[in-house]
Short mmCIF file of the C-alpha atoms (twelve columns), coordinates in Angstrom:
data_MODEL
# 
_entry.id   MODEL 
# 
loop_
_atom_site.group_PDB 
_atom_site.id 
_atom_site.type_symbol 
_atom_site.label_atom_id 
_atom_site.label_alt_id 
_atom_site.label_comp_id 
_atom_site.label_asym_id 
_atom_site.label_seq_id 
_atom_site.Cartn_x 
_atom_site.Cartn_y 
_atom_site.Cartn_z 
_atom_site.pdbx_PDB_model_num 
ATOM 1   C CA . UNK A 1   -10.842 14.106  23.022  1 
ATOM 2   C CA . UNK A 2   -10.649 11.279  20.325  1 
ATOM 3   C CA . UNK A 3   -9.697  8.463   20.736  1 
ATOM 4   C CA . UNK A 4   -7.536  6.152   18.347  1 
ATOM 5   C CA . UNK A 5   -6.542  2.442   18.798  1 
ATOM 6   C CA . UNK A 6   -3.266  0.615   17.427  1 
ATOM 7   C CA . UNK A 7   -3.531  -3.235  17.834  1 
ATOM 8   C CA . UNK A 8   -0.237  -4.261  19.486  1 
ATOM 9   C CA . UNK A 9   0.362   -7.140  16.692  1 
ATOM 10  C CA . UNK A 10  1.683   -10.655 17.809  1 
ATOM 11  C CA . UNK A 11  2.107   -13.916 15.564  1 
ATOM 12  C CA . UNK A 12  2.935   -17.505 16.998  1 
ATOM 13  C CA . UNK A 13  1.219   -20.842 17.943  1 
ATOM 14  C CA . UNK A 14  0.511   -19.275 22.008  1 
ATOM 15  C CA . UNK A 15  -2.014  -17.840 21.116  1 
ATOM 16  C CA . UNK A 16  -4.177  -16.660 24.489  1 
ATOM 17  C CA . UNK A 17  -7.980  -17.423 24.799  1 
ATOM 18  C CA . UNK A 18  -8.402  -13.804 24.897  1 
ATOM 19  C CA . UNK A 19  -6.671  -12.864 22.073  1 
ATOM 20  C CA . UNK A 20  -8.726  -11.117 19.314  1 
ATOM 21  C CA . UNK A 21  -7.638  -11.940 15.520  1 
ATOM 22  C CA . UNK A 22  -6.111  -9.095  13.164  1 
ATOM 23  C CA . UNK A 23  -8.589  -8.433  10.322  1 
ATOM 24  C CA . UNK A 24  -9.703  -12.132 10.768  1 
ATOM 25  C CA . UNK A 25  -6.497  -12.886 9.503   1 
ATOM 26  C CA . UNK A 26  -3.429  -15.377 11.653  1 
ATOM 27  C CA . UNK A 27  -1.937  -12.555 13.349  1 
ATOM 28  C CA . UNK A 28  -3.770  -11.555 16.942  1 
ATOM 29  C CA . UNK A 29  -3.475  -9.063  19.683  1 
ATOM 30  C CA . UNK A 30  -4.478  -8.956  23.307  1 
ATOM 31  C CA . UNK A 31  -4.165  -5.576  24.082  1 
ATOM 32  C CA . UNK A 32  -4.108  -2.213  21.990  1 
ATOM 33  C CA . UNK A 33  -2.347  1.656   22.405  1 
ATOM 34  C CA . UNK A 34  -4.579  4.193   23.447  1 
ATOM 35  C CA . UNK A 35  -3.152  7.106   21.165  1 
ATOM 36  C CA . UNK A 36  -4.317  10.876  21.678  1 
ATOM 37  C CA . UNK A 37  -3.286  13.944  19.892  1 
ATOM 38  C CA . UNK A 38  -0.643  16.549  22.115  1 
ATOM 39  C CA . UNK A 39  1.298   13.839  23.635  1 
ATOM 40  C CA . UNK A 40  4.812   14.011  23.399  1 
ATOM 41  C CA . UNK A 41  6.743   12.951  19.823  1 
ATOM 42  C CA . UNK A 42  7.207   9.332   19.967  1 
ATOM 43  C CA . UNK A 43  5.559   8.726   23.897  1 
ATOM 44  C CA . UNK A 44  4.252   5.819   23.630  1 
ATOM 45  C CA . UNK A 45  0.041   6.024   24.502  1 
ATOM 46  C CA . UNK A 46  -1.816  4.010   27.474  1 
ATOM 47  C CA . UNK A 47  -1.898  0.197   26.578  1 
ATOM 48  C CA . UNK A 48  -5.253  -1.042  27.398  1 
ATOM 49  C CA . UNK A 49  -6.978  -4.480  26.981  1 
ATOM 50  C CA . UNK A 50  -8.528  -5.581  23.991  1 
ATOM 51  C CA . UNK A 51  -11.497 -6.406  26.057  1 
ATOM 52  C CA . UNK A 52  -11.966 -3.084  26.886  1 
ATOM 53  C CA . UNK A 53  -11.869 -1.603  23.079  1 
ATOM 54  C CA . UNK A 54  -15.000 0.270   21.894  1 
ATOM 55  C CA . UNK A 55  -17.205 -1.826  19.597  1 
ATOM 56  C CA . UNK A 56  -16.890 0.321   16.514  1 
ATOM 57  C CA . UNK A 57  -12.977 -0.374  16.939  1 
ATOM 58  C CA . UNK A 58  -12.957 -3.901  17.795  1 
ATOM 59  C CA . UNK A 59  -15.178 -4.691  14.666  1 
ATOM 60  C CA . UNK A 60  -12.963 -2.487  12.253  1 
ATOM 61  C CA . UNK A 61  -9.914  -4.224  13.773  1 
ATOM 62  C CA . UNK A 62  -10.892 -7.993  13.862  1 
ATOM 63  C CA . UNK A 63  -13.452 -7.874  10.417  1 
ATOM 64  C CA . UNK A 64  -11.874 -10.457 7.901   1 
ATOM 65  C CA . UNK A 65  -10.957 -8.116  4.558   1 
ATOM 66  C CA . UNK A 66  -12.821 -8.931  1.916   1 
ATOM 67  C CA . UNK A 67  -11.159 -10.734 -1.555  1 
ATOM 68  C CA . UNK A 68  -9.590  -7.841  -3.621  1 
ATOM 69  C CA . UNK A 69  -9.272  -7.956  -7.616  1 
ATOM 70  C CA . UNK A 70  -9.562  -11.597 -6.874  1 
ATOM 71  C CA . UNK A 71  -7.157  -11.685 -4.249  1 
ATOM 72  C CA . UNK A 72  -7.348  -13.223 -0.942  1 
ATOM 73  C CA . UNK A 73  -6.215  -11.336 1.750   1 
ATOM 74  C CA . UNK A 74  -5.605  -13.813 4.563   1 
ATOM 75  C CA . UNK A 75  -2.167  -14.233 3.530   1 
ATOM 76  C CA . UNK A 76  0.550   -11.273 2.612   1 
ATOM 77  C CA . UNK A 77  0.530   -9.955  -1.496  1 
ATOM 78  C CA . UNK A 78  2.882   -8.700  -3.319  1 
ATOM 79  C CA . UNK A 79  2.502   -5.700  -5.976  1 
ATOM 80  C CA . UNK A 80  5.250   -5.559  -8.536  1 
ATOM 81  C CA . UNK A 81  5.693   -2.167  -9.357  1 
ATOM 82  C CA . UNK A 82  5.755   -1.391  -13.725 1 
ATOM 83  C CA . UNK A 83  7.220   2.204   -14.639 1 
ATOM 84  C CA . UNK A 84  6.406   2.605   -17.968 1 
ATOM 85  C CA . UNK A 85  8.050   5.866   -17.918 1 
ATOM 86  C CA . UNK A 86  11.276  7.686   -18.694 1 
ATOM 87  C CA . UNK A 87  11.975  9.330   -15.560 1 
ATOM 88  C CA . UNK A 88  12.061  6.696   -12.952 1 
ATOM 89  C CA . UNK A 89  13.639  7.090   -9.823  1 
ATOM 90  C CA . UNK A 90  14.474  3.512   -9.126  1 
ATOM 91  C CA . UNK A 91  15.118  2.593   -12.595 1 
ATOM 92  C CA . UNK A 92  15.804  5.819   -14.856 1 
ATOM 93  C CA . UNK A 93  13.279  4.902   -17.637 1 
ATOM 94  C CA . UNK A 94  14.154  0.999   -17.725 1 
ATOM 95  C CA . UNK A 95  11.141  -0.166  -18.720 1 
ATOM 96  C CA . UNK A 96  9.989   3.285   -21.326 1 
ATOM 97  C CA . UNK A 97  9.907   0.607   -23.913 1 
ATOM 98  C CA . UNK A 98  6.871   -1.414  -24.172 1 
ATOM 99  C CA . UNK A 99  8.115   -4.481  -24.818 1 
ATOM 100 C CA . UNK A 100 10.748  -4.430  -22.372 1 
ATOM 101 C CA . UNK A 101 7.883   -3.448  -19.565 1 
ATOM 102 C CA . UNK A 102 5.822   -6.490  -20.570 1 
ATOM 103 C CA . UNK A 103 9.084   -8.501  -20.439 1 
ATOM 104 C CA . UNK A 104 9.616   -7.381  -17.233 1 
ATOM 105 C CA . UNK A 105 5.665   -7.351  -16.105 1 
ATOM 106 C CA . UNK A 106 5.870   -11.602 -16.954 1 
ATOM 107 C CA . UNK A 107 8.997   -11.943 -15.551 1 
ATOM 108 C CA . UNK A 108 7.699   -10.405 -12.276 1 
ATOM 109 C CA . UNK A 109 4.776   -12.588 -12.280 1 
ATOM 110 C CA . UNK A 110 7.059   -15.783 -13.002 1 
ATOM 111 C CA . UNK A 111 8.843   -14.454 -9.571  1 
ATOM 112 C CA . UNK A 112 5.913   -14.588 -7.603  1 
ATOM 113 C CA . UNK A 113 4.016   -11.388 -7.826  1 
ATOM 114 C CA . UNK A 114 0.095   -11.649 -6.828  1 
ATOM 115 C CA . UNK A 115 -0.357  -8.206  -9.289  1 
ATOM 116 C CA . UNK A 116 1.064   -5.473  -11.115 1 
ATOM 117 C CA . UNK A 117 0.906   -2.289  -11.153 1 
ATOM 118 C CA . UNK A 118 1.677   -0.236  -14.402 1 
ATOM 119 C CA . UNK A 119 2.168   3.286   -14.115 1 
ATOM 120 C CA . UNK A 120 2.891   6.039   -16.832 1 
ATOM 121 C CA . UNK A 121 3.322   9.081   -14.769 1 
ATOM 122 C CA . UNK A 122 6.338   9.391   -12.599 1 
ATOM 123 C CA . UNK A 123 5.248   10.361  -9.136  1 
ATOM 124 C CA . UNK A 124 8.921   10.703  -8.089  1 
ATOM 125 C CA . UNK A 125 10.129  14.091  -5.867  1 
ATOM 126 C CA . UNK A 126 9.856   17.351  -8.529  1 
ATOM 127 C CA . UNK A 127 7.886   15.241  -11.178 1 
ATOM 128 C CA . UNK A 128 5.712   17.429  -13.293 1 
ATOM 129 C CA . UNK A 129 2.349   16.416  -14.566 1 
ATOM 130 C CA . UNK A 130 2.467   14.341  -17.449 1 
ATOM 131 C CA . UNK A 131 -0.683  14.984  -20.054 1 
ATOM 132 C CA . UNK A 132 -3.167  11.969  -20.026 1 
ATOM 133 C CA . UNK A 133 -2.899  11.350  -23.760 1 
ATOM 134 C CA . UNK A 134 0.954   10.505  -23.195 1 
ATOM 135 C CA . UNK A 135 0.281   8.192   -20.184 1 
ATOM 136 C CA . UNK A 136 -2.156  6.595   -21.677 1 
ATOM 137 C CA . UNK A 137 -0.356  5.775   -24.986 1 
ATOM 138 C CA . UNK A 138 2.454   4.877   -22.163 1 
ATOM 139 C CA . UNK A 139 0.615   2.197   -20.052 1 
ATOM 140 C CA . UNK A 140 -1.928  0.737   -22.402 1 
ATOM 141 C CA . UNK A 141 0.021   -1.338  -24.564 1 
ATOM 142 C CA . UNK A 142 1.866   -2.834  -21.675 1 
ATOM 143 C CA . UNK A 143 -1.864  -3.828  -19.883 1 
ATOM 144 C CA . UNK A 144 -3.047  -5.046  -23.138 1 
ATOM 145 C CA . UNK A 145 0.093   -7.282  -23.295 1 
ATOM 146 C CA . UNK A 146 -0.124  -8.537  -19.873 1 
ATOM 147 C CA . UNK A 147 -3.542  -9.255  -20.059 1 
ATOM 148 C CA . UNK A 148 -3.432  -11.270 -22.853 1 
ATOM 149 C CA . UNK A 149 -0.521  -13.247 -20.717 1 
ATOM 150 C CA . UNK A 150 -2.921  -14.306 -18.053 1 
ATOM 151 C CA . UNK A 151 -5.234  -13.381 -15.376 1 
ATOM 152 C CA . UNK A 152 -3.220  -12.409 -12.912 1 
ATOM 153 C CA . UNK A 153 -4.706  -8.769  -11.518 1 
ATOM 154 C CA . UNK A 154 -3.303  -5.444  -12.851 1 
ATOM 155 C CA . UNK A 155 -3.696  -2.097  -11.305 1 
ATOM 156 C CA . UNK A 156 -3.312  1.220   -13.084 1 
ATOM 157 C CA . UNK A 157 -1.318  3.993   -10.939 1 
ATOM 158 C CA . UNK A 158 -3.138  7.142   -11.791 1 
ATOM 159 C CA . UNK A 159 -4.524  10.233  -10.927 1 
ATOM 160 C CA . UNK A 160 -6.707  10.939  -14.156 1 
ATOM 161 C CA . UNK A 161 -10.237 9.393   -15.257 1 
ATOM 162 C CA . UNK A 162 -9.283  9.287   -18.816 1 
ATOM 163 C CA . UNK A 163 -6.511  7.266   -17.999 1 
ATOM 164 C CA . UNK A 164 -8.476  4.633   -15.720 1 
ATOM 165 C CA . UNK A 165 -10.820 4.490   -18.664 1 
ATOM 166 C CA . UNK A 166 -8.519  3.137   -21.279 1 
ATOM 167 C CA . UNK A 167 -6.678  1.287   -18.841 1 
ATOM 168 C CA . UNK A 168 -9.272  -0.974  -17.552 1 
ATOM 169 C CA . UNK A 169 -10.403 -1.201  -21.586 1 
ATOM 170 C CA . UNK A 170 -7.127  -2.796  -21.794 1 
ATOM 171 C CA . UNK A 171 -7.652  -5.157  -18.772 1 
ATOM 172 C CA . UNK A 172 -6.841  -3.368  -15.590 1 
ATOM 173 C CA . UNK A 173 -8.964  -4.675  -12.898 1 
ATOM 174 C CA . UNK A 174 -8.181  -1.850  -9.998  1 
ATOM 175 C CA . UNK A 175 -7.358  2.058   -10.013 1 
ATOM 176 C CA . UNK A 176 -4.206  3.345   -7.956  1 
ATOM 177 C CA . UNK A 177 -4.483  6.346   -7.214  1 
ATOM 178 C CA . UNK A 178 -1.401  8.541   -5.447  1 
ATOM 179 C CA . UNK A 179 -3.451  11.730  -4.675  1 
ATOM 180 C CA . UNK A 180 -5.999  9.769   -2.540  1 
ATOM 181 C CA . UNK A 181 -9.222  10.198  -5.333  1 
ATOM 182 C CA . UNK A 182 -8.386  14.394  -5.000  1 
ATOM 183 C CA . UNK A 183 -7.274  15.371  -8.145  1 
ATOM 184 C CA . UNK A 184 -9.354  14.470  -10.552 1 
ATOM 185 C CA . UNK A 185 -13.261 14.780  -9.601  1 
ATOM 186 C CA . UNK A 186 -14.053 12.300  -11.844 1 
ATOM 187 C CA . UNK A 187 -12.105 9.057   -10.943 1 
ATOM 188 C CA . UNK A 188 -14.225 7.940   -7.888  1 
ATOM 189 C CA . UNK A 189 -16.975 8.260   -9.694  1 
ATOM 190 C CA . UNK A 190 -16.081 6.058   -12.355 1 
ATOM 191 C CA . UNK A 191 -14.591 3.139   -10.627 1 
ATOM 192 C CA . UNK A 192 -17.984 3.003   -8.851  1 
ATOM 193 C CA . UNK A 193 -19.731 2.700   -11.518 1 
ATOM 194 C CA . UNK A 194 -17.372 -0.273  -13.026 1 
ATOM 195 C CA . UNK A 195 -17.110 -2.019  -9.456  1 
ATOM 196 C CA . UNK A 196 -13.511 -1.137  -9.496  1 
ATOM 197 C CA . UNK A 197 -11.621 -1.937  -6.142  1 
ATOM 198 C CA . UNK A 198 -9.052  1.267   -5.652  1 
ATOM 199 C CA . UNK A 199 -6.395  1.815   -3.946  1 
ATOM 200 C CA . UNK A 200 -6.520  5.531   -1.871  1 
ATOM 201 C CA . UNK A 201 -3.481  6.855   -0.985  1 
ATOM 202 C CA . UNK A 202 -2.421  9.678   1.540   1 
ATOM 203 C CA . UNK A 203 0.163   12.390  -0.089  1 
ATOM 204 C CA . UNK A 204 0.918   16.069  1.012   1 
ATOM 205 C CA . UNK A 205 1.191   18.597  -1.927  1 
ATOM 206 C CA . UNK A 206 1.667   16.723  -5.521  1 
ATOM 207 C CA . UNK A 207 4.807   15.389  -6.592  1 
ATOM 208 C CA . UNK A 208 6.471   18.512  -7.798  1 
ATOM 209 C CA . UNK A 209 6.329   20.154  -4.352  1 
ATOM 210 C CA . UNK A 210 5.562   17.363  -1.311  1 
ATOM 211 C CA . UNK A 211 8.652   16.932  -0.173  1 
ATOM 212 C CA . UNK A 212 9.449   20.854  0.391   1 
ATOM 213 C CA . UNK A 213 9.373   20.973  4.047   1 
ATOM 214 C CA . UNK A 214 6.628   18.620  4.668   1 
ATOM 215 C CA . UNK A 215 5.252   19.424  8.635   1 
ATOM 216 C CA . UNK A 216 2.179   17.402  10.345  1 
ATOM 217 C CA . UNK A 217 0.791   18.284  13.744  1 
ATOM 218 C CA . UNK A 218 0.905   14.051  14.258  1 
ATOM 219 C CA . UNK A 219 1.810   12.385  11.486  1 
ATOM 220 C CA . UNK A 220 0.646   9.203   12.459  1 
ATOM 221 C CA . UNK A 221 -3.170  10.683  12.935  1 
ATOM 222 C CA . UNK A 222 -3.016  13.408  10.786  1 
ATOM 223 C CA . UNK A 223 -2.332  10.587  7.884   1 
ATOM 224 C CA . UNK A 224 -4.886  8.167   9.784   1 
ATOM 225 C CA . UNK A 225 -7.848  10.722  9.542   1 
ATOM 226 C CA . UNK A 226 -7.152  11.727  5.766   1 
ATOM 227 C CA . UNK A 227 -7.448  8.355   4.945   1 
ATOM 228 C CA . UNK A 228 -10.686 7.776   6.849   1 
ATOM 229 C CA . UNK A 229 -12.092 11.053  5.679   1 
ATOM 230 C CA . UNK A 230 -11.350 9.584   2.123   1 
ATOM 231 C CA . UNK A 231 -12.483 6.352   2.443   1 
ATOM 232 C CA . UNK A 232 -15.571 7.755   3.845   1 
ATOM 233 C CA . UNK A 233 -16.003 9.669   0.437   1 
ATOM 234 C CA . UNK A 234 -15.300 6.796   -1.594  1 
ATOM 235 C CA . UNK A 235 -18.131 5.360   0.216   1 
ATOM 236 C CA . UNK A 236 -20.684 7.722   -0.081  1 
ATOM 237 C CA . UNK A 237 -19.837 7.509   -3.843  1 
ATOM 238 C CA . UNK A 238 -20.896 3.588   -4.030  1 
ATOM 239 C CA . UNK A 239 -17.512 2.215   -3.247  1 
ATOM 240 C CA . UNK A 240 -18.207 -0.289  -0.623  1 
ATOM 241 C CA . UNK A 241 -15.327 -0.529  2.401   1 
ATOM 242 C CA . UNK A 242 -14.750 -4.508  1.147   1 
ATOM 243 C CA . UNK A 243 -13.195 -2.701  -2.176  1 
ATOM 244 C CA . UNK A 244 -11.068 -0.143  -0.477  1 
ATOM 245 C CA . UNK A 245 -7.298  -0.644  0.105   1 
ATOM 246 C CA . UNK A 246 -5.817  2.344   2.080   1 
ATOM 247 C CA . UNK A 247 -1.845  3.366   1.777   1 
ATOM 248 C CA . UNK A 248 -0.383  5.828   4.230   1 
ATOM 249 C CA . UNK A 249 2.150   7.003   1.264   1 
ATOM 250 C CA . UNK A 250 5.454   6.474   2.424   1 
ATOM 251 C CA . UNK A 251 7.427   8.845   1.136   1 
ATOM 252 C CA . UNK A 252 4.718   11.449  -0.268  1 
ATOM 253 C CA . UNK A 253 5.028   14.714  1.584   1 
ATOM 254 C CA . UNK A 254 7.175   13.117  4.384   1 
ATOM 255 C CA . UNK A 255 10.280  13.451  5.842   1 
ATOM 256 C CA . UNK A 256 12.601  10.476  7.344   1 
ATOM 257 C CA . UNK A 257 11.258  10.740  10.531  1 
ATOM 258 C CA . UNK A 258 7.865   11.174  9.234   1 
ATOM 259 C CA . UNK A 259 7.846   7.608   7.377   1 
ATOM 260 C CA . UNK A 260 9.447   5.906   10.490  1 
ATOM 261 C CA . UNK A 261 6.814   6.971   12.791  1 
ATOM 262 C CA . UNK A 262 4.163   5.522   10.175  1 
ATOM 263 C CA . UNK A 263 5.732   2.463   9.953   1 
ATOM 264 C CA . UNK A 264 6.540   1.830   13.755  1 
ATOM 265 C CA . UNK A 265 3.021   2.176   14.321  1 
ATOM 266 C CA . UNK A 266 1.357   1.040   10.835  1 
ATOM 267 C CA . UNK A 267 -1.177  -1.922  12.689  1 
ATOM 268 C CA . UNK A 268 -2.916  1.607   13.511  1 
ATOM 269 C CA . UNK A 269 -4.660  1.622   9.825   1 
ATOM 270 C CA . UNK A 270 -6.178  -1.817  10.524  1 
ATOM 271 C CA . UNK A 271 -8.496  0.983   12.372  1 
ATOM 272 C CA . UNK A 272 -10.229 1.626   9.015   1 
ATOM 273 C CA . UNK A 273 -11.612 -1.203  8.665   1 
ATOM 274 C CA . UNK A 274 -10.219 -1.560  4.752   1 
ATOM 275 C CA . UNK A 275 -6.812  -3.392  3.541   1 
ATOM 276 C CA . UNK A 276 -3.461  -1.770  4.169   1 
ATOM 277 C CA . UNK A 277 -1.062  -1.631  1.130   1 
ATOM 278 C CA . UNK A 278 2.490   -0.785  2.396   1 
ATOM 279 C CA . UNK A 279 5.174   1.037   -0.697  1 
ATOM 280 C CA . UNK A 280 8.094   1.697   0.540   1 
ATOM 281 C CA . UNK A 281 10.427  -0.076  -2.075  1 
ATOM 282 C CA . UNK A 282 13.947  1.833   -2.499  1 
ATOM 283 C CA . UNK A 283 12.695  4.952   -1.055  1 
ATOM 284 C CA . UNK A 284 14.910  7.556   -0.058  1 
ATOM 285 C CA . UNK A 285 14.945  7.163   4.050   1 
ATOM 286 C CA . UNK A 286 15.864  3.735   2.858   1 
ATOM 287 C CA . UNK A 287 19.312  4.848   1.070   1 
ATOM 288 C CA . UNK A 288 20.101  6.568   4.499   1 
ATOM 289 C CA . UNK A 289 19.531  4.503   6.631   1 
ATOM 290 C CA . UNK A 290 21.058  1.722   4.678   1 
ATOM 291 C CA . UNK A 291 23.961  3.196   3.446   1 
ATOM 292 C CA . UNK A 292 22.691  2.728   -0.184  1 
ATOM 293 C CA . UNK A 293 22.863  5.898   -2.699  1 
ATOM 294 C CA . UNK A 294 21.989  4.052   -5.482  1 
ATOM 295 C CA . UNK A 295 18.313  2.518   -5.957  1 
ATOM 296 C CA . UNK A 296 19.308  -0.752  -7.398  1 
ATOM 297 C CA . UNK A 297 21.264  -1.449  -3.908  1 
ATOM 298 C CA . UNK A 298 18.385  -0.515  -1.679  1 
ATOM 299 C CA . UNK A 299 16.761  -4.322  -1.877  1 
ATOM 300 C CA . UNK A 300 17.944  -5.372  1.553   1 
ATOM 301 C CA . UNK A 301 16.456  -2.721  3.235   1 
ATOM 302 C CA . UNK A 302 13.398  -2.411  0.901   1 
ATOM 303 C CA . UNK A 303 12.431  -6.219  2.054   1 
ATOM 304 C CA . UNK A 304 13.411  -5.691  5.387   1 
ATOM 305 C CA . UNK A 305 11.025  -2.842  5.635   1 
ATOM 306 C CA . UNK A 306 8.300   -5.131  3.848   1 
ATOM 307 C CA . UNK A 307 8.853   -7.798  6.944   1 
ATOM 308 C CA . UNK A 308 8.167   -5.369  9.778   1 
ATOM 309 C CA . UNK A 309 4.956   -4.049  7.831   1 
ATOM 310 C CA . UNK A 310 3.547   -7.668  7.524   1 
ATOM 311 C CA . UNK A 311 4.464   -8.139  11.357  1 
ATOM 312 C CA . UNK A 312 1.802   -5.772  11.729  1 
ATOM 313 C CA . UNK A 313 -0.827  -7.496  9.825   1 
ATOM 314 C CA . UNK A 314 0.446   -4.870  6.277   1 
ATOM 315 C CA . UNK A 315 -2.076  -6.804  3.529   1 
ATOM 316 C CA . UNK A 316 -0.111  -5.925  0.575   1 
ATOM 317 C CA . UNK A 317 3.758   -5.031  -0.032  1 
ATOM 318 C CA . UNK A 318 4.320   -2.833  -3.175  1 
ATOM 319 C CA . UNK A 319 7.586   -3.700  -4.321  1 
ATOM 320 C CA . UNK A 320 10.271  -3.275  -6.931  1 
ATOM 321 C CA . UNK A 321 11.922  -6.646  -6.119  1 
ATOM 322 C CA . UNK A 322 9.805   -8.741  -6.328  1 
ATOM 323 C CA . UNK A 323 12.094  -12.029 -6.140  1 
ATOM 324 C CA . UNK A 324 13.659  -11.443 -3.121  1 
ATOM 325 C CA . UNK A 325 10.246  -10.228 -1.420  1 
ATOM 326 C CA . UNK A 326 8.712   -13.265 -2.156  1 
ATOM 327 C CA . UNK A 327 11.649  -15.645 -0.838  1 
ATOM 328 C CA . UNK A 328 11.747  -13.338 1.927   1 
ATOM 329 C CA . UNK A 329 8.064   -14.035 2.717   1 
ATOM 330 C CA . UNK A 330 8.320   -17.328 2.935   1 
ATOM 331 C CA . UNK A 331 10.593  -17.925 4.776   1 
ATOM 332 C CA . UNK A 332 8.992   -15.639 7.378   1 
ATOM 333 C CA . UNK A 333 5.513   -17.478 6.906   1 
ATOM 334 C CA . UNK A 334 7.337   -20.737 7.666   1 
ATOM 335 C CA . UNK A 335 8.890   -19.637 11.054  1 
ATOM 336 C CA . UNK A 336 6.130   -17.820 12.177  1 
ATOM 337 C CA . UNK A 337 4.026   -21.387 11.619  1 
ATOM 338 C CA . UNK A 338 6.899   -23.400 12.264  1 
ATOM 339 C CA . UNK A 339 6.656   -25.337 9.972   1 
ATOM 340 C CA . UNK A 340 7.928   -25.429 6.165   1 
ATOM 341 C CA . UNK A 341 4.787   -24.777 3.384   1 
ATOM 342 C CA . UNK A 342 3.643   -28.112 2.314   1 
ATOM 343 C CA . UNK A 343 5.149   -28.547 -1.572  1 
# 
């Protein structure tokens, strides 16, 4: 029977002798849940001690993450999310124009955010495929523009090689890619042979269909085992681990209860060994729960949702406010240290 191992997170200045350090990063953990497939939904697994973890676990668990696009990891980033399409859920086609995206791109950075990511395809429920000629005459302007603005990293939210192609042309620096490197043969491939950090993502179905009556045997593994079967493929393709970010895919192919399972037990992905991006910003389980239909009023509960994934030692928060993610963070950083951040 396998075997899996969620750090039980914990921040603070009492910090125990024995305490091992998440991802070599300031959060730490003492002891760890011994999780098994056939228990009961939502039974909590055997806690043991960290002491006692296997060595291939302890070393995926306490490794400090390598830089990404530039990017440190040993504090919490934040990914401002670009639509440049027409059909977005959170902001019906906003940003369609390009120079109201790059307005908004700058903006974004001005508020705080580490990178952006541009995206030209809608991956909303019941999206269709959009062809790569008109996402790429979509996003590349935009990356152009914000490239020109600064260095700041940019990733490119895509499924399709051609896409990536003309996107890191323009100055994209790392591939984002919904469908976890499945759809198009190609796109591992090529960021491996540009030194591309990506971003794998777990989704069930596509967007047209992946949120028709999405089932799992365990959700939490099922997700866990896609994403080290992928990152093991991205691997064997030349992609070392240092470059991989992994994203459980709120949202994609999941119901409610499906995403609050993942997120109650999200320090579980620190098990790969690889960066955990968390994108949950205005989802739907967030309108329920929140009592907010409409996506512009789902902020509150899209940062609260970004707090209890960096509890857990969550690398990277893909967001759609990024303003009030960032304040949020801080203030955070400076009670977990006690301390306010030195001007």
């Amino acid at each position: 029977m396998t075997d899996y191992f969620r750090p039980l997170v914990q921040s603070g200045l009492a910090r125990p002798d024995e305490a091992l350090p998440l991802a070599g990063g300031r959060l730490w953990f003492t002891h760890a849940e011994r999780m098994r497939r056939g228990a009961p939904r939502n039974a909590p697994g055997q806690v043991v001690p960290a002491r006692d973890l296997p060595d291939d676990w302890r070393d995926a668990l306490t490794t400090a993450r390598a830089d990404v696009a530039g990017m440190a990891l040993d504090t919490p980033r934040v990914m401002g999310i670009l639509n440049a399409t027409p059909d977005s859920f959170s902001d019906g086609g906003l940003y369609h124009d390009p120079a109201r995206a790059v307005a908004h791109g700058v903006q974004m950075i001005a508020d705080g955010a580490d990178i952006i990511d541009v995206g030209g395809e809608s991956t909303r429920p019941g999206a269709e495929t959009v062809p790569a000629d008109a996402e790429i005459a979509r996003v590349t302007p935009v990356i152009a523009a914000l490239r020109a603005a600064g260095p700041t990293p940019i990733s490119i939210d895509t499924r399709k090689t051609t896409v990536a192609q003309a996107a890191v042309q323009a100055g994209a620096n790392l591939v984002n890619d919904v469908a976890g490197f499945t759809f198009d043969p190609g796109l591992a491939p090529f960021c491996a042979s540009h030194a591309l950090p990506v971003c794998v993502m777990h989704a069930q179905g596509d967007p047209a269909t992946m949120q028709k009556n999405p089932s799992y045997d365990d959700v939490v593994l099922d997700v866990f085992d896609f994403l080290q079967d992928r990152v093991q493929a991205l691997m064997a393709l030349g992609i070392p681990r240092g470059r991989i970010v992994v994203d459980p895919g709120i949202g994609f192919g999941k119901t409610a209860d499906h995403n609050l399972a993942l997120l109650n037990r999200i320090s579980l992905f620190h098990g790969l060994g690889c960066a955990i991006l968390l994108g949950a910003s205005r989802k739907r389980f967030i309108a329920t729960i929140g009592c907010a239909p409409e996506p512009a009023d789902r902020m509150p509960g899209s940062v609260a949702v970004a707090l209890a994934g960096v509890a857990q030692g969550v690398q990277m928060c893909r967001v759609h406010d990024v303003r009030a993610t960032v304040s949020a963070l801080a203030l955070w950083q400076a009670v977990q240290g006690g301390a306010a951040p030195v001007a």
